[in-house]
C-alpha positions in Angstrom: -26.8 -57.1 -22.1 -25.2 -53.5 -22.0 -23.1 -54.6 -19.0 -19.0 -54.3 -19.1 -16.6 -54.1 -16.7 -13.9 -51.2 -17.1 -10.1 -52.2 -16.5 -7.2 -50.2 -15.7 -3.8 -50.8 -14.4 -1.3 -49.9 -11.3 0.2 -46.2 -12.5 -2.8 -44.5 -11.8 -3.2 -42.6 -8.7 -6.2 -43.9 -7.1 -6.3 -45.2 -3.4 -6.9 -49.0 -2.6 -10.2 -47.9 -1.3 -11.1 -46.2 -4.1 -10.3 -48.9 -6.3 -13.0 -51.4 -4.5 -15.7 -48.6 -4.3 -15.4 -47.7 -8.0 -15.3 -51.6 -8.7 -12.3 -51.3 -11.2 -10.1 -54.1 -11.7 -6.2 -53.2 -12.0 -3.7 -54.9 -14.3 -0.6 -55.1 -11.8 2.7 -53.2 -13.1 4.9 -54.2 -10.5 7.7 -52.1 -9.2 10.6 -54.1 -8.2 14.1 -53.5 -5.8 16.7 -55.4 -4.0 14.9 -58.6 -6.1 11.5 -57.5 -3.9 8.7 -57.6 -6.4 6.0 -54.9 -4.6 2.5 -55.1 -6.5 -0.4 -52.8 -6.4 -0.6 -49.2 -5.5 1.3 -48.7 -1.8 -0.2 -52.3 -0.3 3.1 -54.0 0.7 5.1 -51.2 1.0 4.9 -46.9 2.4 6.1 -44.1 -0.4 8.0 -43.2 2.6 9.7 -46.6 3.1 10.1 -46.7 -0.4 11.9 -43.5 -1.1 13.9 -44.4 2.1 15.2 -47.4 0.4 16.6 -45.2 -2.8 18.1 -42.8 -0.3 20.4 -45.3 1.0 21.1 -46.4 -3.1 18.7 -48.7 -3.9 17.4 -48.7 -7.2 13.6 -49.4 -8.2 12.8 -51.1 -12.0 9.0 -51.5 -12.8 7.6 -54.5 -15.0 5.3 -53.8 -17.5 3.3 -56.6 -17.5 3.7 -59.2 -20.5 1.1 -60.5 -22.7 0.9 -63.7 -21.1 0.4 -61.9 -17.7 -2.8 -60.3 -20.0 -4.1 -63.2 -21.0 -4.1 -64.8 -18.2 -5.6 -61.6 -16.2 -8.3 -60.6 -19.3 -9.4 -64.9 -19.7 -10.4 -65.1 -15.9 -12.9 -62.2 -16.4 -14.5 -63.9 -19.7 -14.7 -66.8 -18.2 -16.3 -64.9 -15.2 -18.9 -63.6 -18.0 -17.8 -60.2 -17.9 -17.1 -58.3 -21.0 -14.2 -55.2 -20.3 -13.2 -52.1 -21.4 -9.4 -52.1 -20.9 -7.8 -48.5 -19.9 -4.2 -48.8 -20.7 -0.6 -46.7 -19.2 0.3 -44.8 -22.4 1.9 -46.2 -25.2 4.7 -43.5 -25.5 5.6 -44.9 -22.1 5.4 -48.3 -22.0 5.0 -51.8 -23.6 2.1 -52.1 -21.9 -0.9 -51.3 -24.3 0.8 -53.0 -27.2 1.0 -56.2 -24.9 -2.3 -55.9 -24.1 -3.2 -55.5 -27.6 -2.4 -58.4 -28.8 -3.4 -61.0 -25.6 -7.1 -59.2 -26.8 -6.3 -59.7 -30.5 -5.9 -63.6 -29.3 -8.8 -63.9 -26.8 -11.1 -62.0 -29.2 -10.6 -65.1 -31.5 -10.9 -67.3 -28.9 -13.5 -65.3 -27.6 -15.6 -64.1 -30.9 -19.0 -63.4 -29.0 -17.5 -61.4 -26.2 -16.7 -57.8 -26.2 -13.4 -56.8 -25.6 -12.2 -52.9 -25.9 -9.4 -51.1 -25.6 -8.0 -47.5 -25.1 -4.5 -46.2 -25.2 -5.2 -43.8 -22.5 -1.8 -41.8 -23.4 -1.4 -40.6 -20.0 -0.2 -41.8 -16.8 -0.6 -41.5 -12.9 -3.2 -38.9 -12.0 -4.3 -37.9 -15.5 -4.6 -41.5 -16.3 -7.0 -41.3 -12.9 -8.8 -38.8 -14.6 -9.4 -40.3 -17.7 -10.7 -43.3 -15.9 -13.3 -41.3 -14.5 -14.3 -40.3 -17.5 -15.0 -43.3 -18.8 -16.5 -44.4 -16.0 -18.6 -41.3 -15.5 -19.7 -42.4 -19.4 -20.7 -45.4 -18.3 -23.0 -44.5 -15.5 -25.2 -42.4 -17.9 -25.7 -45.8 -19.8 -23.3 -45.3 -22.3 -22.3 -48.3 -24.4 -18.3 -49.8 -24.6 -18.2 -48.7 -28.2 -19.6 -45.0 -27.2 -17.5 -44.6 -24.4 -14.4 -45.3 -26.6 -15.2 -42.6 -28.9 -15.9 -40.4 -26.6 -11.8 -41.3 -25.1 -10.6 -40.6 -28.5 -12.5 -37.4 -28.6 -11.1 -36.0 -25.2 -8.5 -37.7 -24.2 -6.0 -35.1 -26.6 -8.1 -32.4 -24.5 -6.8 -33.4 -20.8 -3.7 -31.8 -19.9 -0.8 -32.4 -16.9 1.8 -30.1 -15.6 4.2 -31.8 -13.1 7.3 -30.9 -11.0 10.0 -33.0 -9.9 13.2 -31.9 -7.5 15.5 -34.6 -9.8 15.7 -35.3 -13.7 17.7 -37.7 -13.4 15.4 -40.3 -12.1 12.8 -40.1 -15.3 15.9 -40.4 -17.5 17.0 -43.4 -14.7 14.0 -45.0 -16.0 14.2 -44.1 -19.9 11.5 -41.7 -19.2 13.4 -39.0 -20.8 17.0 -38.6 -22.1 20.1 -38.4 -20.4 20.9 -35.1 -23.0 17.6 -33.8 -21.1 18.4 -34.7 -17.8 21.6 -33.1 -17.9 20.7 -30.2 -19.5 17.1 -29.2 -16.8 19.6 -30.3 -14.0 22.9 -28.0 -15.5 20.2 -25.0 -15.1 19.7 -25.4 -11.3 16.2 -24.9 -12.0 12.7 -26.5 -11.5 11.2 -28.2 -14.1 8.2 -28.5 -15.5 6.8 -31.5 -17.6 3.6 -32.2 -19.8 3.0 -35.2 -21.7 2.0 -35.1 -25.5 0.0 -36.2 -28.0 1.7 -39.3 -27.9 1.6 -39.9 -24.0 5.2 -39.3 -24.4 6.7 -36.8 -21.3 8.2 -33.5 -22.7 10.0 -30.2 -20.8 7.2 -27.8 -21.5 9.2 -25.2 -18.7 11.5 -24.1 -16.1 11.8 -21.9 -14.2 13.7 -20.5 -10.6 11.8 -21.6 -7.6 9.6 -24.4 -6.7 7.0 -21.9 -5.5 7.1 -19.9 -9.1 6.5 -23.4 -10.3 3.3 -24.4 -9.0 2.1 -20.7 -9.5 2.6 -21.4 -13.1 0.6 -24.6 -13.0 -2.3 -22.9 -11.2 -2.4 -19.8 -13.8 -2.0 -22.6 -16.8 -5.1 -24.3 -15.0 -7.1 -21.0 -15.1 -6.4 -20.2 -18.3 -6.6 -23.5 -20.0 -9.3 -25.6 -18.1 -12.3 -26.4 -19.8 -15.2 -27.8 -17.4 -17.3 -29.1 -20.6 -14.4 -32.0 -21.1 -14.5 -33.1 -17.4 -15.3 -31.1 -14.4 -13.0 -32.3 -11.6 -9.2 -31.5 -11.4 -6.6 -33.9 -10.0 -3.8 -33.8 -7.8 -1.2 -35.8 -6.8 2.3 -36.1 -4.9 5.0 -38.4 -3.9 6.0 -36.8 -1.1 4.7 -33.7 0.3 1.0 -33.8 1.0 0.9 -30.4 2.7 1.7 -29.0 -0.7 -0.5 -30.6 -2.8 -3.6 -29.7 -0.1 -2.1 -26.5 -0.1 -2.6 -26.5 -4.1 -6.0 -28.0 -3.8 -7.2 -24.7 -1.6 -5.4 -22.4 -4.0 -7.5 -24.3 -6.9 -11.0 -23.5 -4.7 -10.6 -20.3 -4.3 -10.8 -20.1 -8.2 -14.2 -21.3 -7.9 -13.1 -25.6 -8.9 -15.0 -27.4 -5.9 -14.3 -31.2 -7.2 -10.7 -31.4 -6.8 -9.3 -35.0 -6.2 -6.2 -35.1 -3.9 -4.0 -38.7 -4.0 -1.2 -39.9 -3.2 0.8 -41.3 -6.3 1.5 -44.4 -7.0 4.3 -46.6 -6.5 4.8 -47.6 -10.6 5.0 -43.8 -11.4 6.9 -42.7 -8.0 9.7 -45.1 -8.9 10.1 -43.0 -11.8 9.6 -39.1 -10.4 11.4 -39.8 -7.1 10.0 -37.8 -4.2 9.4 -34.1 -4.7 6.7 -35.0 -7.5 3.7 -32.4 -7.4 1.5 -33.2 -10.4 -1.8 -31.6 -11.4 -4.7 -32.8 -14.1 -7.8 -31.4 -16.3 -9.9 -30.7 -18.8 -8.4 -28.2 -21.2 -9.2 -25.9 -24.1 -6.3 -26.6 -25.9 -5.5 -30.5 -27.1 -1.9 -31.6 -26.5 1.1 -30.5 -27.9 
């Protein structure tokens, strides 16, 4: 039976609704403040709320989840019968893929006649959205587990995010980036602008005056750069301004893109960007840096 289930987790970017239609299951990485454990994607708490709560001081943590917490979540869908393909937040980010590694390492033995995969998806939020869809776009042309991880490790180093944030100092908050980097974007009063790497790890690729000059640069890099034979859709997301990020979305149309995805981030990733996040993701000519 060619059959599998694909898996993912909580810092991606799609909406609860999505989630059911595209019949993905989602490792919970909670995010937790004032001892209030919130779980999946926006369901028990707004972004607005949230970010309200910061304003007046609180502070957000997230929990990667542990290898137990894997276990337990990857067992209940082989005993269900249902092999997975298990998508994971990057590794330069998190604990999160090396936990999962090694609840499959045990279930596999445990296990030995199912099929278990897994893929460091070295991204996060909406490119982590995108590469979901990739794999899941694999898999509706009848692709097999083991083809549609290859074809991850092929492309994945080929997708590409740009971001802007209004405050450095809430990545380095949550050892996102360091406090020698937060300092030294915020010291320059100016916006900046962040990729991730080879590694999934977050880097300053720019900055530059004016939030306006900023997203113009991520809509030339996305012109110059995309490449429609990795993926054909682009990605958008924000934290906090939604007129922005449709007004992005129109200003990517008129380039002649019609597929592109507009969300709402999620709460894992938001309680690292703060509000004021615009992020944008694709297909590109170039692999990481």
């Amino acid at each position: 039976m060619n059959h599998y289930y694909i898996v993912s987790d909580s810092c991606l970017d799609f909406s609860p609704e999505e989630i059911k239609a595209k019949e993905v299951s989602l490792v919970p990485i909670n995010t937790v403040m004032n001892d209030i454990e919130y779980g999946l994607n926006r369901e028990q708490i707004s972004l607005e709320d949230f970010f309200q709560k910061i304003k007046e001081g609180e502070r957000p943590t997230t929990v990667a989840a542990n290898p137990s917490d894997y276990q337990d979540f990857f067992e209940k869908l082989l005993k269900e019968g249902k092999d997975f393909l298990y998508i994971a937040f990057s590794s330069g980010l998190s604990s999160s893929y090396a936990n999962a590694r090694l609840a499959i390492n045990d279930l596999q033995k445990a296990y030995p006649d199912r099929k278990i995969g897994l893929v460091d998806s070295r991204s996060a939020a909406t490119i982590q959205s995108l590469v979901l869809d990739m794999a899941l776009s694999q898999q509706a042309k009848g692709k097999t587990m083991d083809q549609v991880i290859a074809y991850l490790e092929e492309n994945i180093p080929y997708t590409k995010v740009e971001f802007i944030i209004d405050d450095l100092f809430h990545l380095e908050r949550g050892g996102r980036i360091s406090k020698t980097k937060a300092i030294f974007g915020t010291a320059l009063r100016v916006v900046p602008i962040l990729s991730m790497d080879q590694e999934g790890k977050l880097y300053l690729s720019n900055s530059v005056r004016g939030r306006k000059k900023a997203v113009r640069i991520l809509l030339s890099n996305l012109k110059e750069n995309m490449d429609s034979s990795i993926y054909d859709e682009v990605y958008v997301s924000y934290s906090s301004s939604r007129e922005e990020a449709l007004s992005l979305k129109e200003a990517i149309e008129e380039l002649g893109i019609s597929k592109v995805h507009v969300y709402e981030m999620s709460l894992t990733i938001a309680a690292h960007t703060g509000p004021g996040c615009l992020i944008l993701a694709y297909g590109s000519k170039k692999k990481r840096d």
